[in-house]
C-alpha positions as a LaTeX table, in Angstrom:
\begin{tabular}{lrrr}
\hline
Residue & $x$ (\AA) & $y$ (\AA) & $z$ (\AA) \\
\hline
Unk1 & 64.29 & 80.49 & 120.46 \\
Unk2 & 62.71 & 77.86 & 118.94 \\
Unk3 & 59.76 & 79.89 & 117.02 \\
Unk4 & 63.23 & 81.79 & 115.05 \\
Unk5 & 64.82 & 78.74 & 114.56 \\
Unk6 & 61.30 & 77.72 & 112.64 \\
Unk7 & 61.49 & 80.68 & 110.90 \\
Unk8 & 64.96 & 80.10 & 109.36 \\
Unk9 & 63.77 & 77.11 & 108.51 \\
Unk10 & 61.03 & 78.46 & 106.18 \\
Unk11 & 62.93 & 81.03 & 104.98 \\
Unk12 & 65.79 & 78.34 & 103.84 \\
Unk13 & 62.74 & 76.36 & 102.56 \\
Unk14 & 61.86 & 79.76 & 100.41 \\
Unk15 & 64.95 & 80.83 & 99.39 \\
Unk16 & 65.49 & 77.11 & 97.99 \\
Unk17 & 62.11 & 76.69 & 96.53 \\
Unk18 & 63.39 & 77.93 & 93.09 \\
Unk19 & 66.56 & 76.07 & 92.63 \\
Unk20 & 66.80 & 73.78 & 89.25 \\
Unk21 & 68.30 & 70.72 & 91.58 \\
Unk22 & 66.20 & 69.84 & 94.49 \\
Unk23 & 69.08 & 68.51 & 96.98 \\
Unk24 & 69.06 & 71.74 & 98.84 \\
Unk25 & 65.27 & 72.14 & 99.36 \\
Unk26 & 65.12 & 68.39 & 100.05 \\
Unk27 & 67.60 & 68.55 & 102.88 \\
Unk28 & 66.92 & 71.92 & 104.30 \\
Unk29 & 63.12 & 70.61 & 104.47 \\
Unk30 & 63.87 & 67.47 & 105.75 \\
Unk31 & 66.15 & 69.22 & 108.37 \\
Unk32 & 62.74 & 71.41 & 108.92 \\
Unk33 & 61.06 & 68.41 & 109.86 \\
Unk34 & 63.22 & 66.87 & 112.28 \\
Unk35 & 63.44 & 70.13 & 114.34 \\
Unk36 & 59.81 & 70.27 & 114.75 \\
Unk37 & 59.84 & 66.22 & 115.60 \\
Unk38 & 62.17 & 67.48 & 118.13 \\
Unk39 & 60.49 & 69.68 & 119.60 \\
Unk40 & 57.02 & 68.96 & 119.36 \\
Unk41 & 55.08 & 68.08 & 122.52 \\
Unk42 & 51.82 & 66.44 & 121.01 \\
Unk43 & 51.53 & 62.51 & 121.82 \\
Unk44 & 51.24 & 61.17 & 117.89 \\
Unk45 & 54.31 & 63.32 & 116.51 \\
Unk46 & 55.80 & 59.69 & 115.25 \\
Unk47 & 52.62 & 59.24 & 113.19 \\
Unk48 & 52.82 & 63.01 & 111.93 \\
Unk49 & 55.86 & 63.09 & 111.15 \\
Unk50 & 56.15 & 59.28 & 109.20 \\
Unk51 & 52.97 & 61.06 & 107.50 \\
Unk52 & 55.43 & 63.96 & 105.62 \\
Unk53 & 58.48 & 62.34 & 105.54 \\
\hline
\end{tabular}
């Protein structure tokens, strides 16, 4: 469930990749990113994720 989830993701990341604004591609990746601080089972996930956010 969670590796189609992911792939949404990207795909929204793709199909937003293009726009002239960036709100969209901001949010939707930013979205992205909290899904896979969700989920994530790897002990320094805080640190990644401060590290692309």
């Amino acid at each position: 469930m969670q590796s189609k989830a992911l792939k949404l993701f990207q795909e929204l990341v793709s199909f937003h990749f293009s726009d002239t604004t960036l709100e969209a591609l901001t949010l939707v990746d930013i979205e992205r990113l909290n899904f896979i601080h969700a989920n994530a089972v790897f002990p320094d996930k805080n640190d990644v994720r401060r590290k692309y956010l």
